[in-house]
Each structure stands twice: as structure tokens, then as C-alpha cells.
C-alpha positions in Angstrom: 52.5 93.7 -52.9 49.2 93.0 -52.7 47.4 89.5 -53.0 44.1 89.3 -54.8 45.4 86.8 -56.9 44.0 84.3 -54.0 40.4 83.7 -52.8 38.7 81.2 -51.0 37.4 77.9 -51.3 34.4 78.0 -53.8 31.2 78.7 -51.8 33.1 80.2 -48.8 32.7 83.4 -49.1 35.4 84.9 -51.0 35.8 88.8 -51.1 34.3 89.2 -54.5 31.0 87.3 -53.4 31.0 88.6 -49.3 32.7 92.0 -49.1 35.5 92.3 -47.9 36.4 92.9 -43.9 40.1 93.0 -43.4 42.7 94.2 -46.0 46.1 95.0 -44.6 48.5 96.5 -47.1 52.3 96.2 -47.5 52.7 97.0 -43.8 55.9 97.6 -42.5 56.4 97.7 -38.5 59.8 99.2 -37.6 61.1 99.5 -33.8 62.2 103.6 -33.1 65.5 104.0 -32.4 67.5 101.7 -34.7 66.4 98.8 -31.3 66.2 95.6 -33.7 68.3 95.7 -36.9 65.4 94.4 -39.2 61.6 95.6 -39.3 58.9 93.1 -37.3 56.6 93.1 -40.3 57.9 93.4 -44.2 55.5 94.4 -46.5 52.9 92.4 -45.4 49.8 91.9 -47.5 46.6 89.5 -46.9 42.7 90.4 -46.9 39.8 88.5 -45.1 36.2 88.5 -46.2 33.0 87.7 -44.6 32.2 84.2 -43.1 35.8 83.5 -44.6 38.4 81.8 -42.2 42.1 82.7 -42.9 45.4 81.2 -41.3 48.4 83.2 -40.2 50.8 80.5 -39.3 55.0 80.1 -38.6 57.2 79.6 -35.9 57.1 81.8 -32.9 58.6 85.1 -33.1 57.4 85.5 -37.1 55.2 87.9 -36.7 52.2 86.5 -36.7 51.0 88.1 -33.4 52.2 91.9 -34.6 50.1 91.4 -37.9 47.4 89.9 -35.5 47.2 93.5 -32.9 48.3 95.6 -35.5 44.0 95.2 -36.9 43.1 97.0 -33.7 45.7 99.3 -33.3 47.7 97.6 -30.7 51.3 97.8 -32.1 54.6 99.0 -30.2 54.6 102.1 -28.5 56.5 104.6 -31.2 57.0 101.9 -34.1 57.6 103.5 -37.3 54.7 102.1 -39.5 54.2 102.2 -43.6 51.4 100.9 -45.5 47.9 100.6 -44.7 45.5 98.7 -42.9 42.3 98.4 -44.4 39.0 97.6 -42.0 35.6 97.5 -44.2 37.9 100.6 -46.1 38.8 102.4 -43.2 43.0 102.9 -42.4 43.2 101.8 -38.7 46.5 103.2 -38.4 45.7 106.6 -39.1 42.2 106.6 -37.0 41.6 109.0 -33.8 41.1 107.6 -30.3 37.3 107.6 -30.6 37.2 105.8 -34.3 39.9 103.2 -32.5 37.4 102.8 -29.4 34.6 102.2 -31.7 36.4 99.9 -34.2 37.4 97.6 -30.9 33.4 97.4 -29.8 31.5 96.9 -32.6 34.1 96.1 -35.5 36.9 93.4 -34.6 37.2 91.4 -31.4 40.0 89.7 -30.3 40.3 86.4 -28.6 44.3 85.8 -27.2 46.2 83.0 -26.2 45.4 83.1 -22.4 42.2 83.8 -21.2 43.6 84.2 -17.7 45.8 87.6 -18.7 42.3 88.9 -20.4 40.2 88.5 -17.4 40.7 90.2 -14.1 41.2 88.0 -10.9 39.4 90.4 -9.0 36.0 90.8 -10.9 33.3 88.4 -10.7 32.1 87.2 -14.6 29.2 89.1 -15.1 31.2 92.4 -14.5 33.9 91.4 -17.4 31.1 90.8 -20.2 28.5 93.6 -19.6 31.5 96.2 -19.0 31.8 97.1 -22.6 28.1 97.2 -22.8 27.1 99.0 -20.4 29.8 101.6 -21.7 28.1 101.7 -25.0 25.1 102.6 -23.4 22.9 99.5 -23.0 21.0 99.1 -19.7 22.3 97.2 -17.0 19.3 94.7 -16.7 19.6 94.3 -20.6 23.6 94.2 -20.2 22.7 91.0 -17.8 20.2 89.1 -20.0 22.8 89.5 -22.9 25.3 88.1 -21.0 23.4 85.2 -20.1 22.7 84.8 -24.1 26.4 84.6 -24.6 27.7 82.2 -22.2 24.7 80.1 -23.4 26.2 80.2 -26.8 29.0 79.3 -26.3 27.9 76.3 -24.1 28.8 77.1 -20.6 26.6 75.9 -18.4 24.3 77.7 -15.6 24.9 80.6 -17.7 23.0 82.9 -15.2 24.9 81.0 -12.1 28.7 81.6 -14.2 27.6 85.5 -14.4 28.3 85.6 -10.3 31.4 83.4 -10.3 35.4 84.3 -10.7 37.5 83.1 -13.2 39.7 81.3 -10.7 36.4 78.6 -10.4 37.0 78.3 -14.1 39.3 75.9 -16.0 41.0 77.0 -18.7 39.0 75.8 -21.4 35.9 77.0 -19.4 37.3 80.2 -19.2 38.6 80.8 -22.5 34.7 80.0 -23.7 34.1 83.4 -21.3 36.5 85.3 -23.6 34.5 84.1 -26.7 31.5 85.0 -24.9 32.9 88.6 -24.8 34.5 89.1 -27.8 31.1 88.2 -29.8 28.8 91.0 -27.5 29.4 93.8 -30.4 28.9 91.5 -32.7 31.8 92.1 -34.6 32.1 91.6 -38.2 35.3 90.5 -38.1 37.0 87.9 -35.3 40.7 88.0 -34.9 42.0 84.5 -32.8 45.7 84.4 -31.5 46.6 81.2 -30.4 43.4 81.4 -28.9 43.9 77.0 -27.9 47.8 77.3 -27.0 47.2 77.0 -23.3 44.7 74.1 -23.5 44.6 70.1 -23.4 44.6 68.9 -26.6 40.6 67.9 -26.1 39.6 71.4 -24.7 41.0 72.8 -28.1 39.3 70.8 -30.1 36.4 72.2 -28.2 37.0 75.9 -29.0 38.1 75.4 -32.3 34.4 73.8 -33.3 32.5 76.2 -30.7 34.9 79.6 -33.2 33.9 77.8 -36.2 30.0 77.2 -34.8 29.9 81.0 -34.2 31.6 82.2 -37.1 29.4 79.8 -39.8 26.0 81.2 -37.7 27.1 84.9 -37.5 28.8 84.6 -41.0 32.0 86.4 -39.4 35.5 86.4 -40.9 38.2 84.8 -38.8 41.9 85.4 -38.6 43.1 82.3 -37.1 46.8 82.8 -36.1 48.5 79.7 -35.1 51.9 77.5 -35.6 49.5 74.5 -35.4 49.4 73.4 -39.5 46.8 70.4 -38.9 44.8 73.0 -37.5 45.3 75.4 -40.3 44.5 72.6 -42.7 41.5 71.8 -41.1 39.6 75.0 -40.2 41.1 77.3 -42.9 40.3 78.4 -46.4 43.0 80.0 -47.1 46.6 79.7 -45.3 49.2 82.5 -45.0 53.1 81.8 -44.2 54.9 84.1 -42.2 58.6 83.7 -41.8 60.7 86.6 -40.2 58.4 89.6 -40.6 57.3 88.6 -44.1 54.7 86.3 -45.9 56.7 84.1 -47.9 53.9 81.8 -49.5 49.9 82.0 -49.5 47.3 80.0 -51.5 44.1 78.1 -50.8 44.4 75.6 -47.8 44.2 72.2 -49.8 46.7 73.5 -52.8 49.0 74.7 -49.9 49.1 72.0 -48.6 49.7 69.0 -51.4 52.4 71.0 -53.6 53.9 74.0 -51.3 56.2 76.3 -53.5 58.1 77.7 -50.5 61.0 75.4 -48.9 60.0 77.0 -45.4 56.5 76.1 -46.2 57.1 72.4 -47.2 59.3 72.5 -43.7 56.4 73.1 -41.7 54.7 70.4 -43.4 56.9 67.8 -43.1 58.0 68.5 -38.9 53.8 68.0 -38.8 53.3 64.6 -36.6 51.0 62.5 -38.9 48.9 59.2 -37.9 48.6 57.6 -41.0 49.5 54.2 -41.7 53.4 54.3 -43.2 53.3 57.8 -42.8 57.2 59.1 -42.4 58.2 60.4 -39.0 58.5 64.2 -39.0 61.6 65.9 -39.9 62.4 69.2 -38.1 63.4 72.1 -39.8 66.7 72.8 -39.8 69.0 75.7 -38.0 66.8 78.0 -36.2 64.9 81.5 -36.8 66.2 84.5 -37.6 66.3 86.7 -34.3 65.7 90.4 -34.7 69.4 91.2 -34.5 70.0 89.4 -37.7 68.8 90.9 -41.0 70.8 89.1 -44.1 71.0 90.8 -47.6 69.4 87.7 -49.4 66.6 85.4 -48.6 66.0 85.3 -44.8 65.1 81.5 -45.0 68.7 80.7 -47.2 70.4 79.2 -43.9 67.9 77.2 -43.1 66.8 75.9 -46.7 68.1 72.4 -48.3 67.6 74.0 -51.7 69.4 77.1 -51.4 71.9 78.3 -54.6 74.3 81.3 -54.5 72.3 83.9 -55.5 69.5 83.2 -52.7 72.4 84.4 -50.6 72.2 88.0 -52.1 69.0 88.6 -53.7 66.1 89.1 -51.3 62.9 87.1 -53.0 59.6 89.3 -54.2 56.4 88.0 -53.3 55.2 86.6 -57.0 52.1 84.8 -58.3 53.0 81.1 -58.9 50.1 79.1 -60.0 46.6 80.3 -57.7 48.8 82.1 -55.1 51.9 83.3 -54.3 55.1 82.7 -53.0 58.8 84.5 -52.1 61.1 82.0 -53.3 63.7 82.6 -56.4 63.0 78.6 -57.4 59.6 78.7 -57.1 59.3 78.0 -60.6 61.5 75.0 -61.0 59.5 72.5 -59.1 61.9 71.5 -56.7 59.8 71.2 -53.3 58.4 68.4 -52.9 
């Protein structure tokens, strides 16, 4: 089902006040060939609007990253796909080549987890960020002064130098800036980041994190911030979406998600987060471990894994259901019992 029950933080753009960028419909992502026994995604439903920041976040192997590539068309070769997903009202999954080409330049960029397996060894900076834009027509001397513009941006310095260099003279956090750099040159509306600070010290993220947020607030871009970092998603995000094997199981604005969370999985997450507070209680992992693709159980997917779990959670599988300002696939999500 669909989720316009939720919007963002007042003054943030929500999609009734920016327009809305991103809407992806009850998709479904199925491997051909009967190759996992349940589907990658499960209905999956969230929308993004302009200068809005969203969070996609669960534990590895969720999902996260399919609903992430699935925006520009870059799902498994042969999947079996249902629903719909919706860029500024256009259905990427049923768009031609050329509409595909022209909704990764100018539409949605994407900025992935390492930089490194973006950029080619062989090619000297400058070639990686006028490539597109010499392709879309622009002049090479005009490719070169934009370039220059972007790595400025995004902070680099000797922007004009960096343009001659390779990205093993790089570091990590240097180069990921690069990738920034070249996922802004269309100026895309809309800015999809996938673990885009998983690979980087703990200060270098922070660095990224401010210079996406910088850009995004300037350029009044949406973000899809996919990450398993929740202190990042609390601090970045206006709205927060829980993935847990293939499906969103809870979503609602970031501050409300995060004081009373209606999903056991959800308040899981939360408490295996390392806090620094005075007093604050050591983090408790969640127990058991995800559900692999081989594994598809009748009830709710979580039920093995969940400390509040009853019977019936065994066998009925949980709808997606509004529960106060957003919503949540849990059968006690009514009773009050997460803490």
C-alpha cells in the first residue's frame, strides 16, 4: 500500500508544499527461475519530495540497496517486477533505453558505497567528470570549466590541478567528494546515496554527510539516504523508512520514529545503537539473525527474532497500517507494547 499518510518535518519540504520527485509503488522484485524462495522487495512503498531527505535503513541484505538501483533502472538481469516506480510521474520500469539514459543524466544521480569501484583506475579525473557532459553535448572547454566548478563545491582543493590527477593520488574521502562532484553535473533533481560513507573513517563521513546535506539545502534536491547507520538517519533525515527482509515494516517522521517506534525490529535497531550519554544503557543486539533469501515463513518475517511475538504472528503475515502519523507492519502495533 501506499504511504501518504506521512510527510515531512514542518518547513521541509513535504510533497504537498515541493512536488513530489520519487514515488515507488508497491514494488515487488522477484528472481526468474524460482532462484530465491521469497521476492527481494515486497510491496514496497515510500515517496521523496524536493529538498526533502529520506532514510532507507536495516541490516544488510534488507533490501535497501535493490529499492535504492531499482530508481534508475538498475535491478537484476530478468527479475520479475510488479508495481510502479514513479520519477516526477514517469514509471521507470517501463521506460525505453533513451528515456533510461536521459533519466540517469539529468534526473537522479547516484552516489555508492565505494568511490573506488565508480572511478576507473586508468582515467585521469577530469576525463570521469566531463565524460557525461561532453556526451550530452556540451563543449569540451565548457565540460572543463564545469568541472573545475564542481570539485570546487564540493571542497577539493586545486580543483583545476585534481582535474589532471588519478584516483589512486586520492584518499578515500577525497575521492568519494569526486563522485559527488559527478553525480551533481546534471543537476539532478533528485540524489540517491547508498552507503555513500561505509568505506570511510568515522571523521571523513562526517565530512560527506555535511558537504550531501550543503549541496542538497543549496540545490533544494531530494535525498534518499540508504544506510544501517540509525544516528545518522536521526540526524540528517526527515523522515525514516524500515526495511526488514524485502519489506518496509514501519515509517514515520524521524523524531516520532525514533522516541516511541511501533515495530519490535525498529525498536531493535534503536536499542543495539552505541549511545554517549551519561547512564545511558549499553546496547543490546538484536537477537537470531536475518532472514536469508532461502527462508520465506508464512507469518511475520521478524516473529523469530521478536521478544514480543504471540501465536498468531507465526501464521498471519502483518499489513502495512496507519498507526498514529505513519505506519507500521506489526499485528501489536496497537497495544503499546514497544518500548
Amino acid at each position: 500500500m501506499s504511504d501518504d499518510r506521512t510527510s515531512g518535518r514542518p518547513g521541509s519540504g513535504g510533497p504537498a508544499a515541493s512536488g513530489e520527485l520519487l514515488r515507488i509503488d508497491g514494488l515487488t522484485v522477484r528472481l526468474p527461475g524460482g532462484r530465491a524462495a521469497r521476492p527481494l522487495l515486497d510491496g514496497v512503498s515510500l515517496h521523496v519530495a524536493a529538498g526533502e531527505t529520506v532514510g532507507l535503513v536495516g541490516e544488510s541484505g534488507s533490501g535497501k540497496s535493490v529499492a535504492c538501483r531499482s530508481v534508475l533502472g538498475l535491478l537484476p538481469d530478468r527479475a520479475v517486477t510488479e508495481g510502479r516506480v514513479l520519477v516526477r510521474g514517469r514509471d521507470v520500469l517501463t521506460a525505453g533505453a533513451a528515456e533510461l539514459r536521459e533519466l540517469r543524466a539529468r534526473q537522479v544521480a547516484m552516489v555508492f558505497q565505494d568511490p573506488r569501484a565508480v572511478v576507473n583506475p586508468l582515467h585521469r579525473i577530469g576525463d570521469f567528470l566531463t565524460e557525461g557532459l561532453r556526451a550530452a553535448g556540451t563543449p569540451a572547454a565548457a565540460a572543463t570549466a564545469r568541472a573545475v566548478e564542481l570539485l570546487a563545491a564540493v571542497g577539493l582543493p586545486d580543483p583545476a590541478g585534481a582535474l589532471r590527477r588519478r584516483p589512486h593520488e586520492f584518499s578515500g574521502g577525497m575521492l568519494q567528494r569526486v563522485v559527488i562532484a559527478a553525480a551533481m553535473a546534471g543537476e539532478p533533481g533528485l540524489l540517491l546515496a547508498d552507503e555513500p560513507t561505509t568505506a570511510l573513517d568515522v571523521t571523513t563521513q562526517a565530512e560527506v554527510i555535511a558537504l550531501l546535506t550543503r549541496l542538497q539545502r543549496e540545490r533544494g534536491t531530494g535525498l534518499l539516504l540508504v544506510t544501517h547507520d540509525l544516528e545518522l538517519a536521526a540526524a540528517v533525515c526527515d523522515r525514516v523508512y524500515v526495511m526488514y527482509a524485502g519489506r518496509i515494516v514501519e515509517t514515520r517522521r524521524t523524531d516520532d520514529l525514533f522516541a516511541r517506534p511501533r515495530h519490535p525490529y525498529t525498536a531493535g535497531l534503536i536499542a543495539c545503537t552505541p549511545r554517549l550519554d551519561p547512564g545511558a544503557p549499553p546496547p543490546r543486539p538484536v537477537p537470531g539473525r536475518p532472514l536469508s533469501l532461502a527462508e520465506n515463513p508464512p507469518g511475520c518475517a521478524f516473529a523469530a527474532r521478536c521478544g514480543h511475538v504471540r501465536p498468531r504472528c507465526e501464521t498471519e503475515r502483518p499489513l502495512l497500517l496507519p498507526y498514529g502519523d505513519g505506519l507500521a507492519a506489526c499485528l501489536r502495533a496497537d497495544e503499546g507494547t514497544i518500548p
